[in-house]
N, C-alpha and C positions, 0 to 999 in steps of 0.2 A: 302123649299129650304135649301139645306146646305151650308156649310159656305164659300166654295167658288164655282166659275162657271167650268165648264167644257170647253176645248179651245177651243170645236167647238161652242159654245153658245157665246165666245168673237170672234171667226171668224167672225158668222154670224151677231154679234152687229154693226161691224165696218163696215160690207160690208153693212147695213142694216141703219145705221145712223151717216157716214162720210159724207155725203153733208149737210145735216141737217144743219141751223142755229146756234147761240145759243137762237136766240130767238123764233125759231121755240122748241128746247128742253125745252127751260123756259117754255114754254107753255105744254107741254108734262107732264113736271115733275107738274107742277100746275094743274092741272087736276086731278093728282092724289097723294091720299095722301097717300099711301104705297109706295113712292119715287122708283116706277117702269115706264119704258117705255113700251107702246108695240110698235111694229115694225114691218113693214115685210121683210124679209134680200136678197127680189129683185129675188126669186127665181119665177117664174110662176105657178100658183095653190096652194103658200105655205101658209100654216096660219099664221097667224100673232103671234111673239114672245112675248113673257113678259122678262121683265130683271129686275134687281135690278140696281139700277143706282150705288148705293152707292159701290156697291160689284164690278162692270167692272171699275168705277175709280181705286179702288183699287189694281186690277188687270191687268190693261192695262197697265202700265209702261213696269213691269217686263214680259208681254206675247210679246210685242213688241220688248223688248230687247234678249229675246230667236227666236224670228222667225226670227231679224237679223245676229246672232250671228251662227243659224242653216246651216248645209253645203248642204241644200236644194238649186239645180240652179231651181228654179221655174221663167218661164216668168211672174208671174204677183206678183213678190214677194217685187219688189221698190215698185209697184202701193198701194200692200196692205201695205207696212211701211207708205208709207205718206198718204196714208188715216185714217191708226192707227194716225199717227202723228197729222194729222187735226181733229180728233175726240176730242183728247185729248187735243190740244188747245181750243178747242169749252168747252170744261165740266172747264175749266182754267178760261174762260170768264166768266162762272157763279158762281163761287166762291162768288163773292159779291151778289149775289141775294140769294143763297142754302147754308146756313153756316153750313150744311152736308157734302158740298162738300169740304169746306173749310179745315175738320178736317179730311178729307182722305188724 
């Protein structure tokens, strides 16, 4: 993987694991120790994604704040902010359990 994600890979992260717990993610990330999720991002027959968690923390602030900020009138464009929003409160929660998370 390079060094950052491509926006359709954090599209599909958010649409793929914004309901998620964070204790469903605690469990996710403990499972595996290459601090990757997989996922699947809800599409029907799709495989299931791998992600760097450390790498979408990293970069969901600022992808969040461009797809608001975009003069895009997309009907489902609130829907995807605050499920950005609730993703990223969720990876917030586990700051104290993932002190990887802590230092993004």
């Amino acid at each position: 993987m390079s060094g950052l994600l491509e926006p359709n890979q954090v599209v599909a992260a958010v649409k793929g694991l914004h309901w998620r717990t964070s204790l469903e993610i605690h469990k996710l990330l403990k499972d595996n120790e290459d601090f990757c999720i997989t996922y699947n991002d809800g599409e029907e027959g799709a495989e299931p994604e791998k992600i760097d968690v450390e790498k979408l923390v990293g970069m969901l602030p600022l992808h969040l704040l461009s797809v608001f900020i975009s003069s895009d009138e997309e009907d489902g464009k609130l829907r995807y902010l605050l499920s950005g929003i609730r993703l990223l409160n969720t990876f917030c929660d586990l700051t104290s359990r993932h002190p990887r998370l802590d230092q993004v």
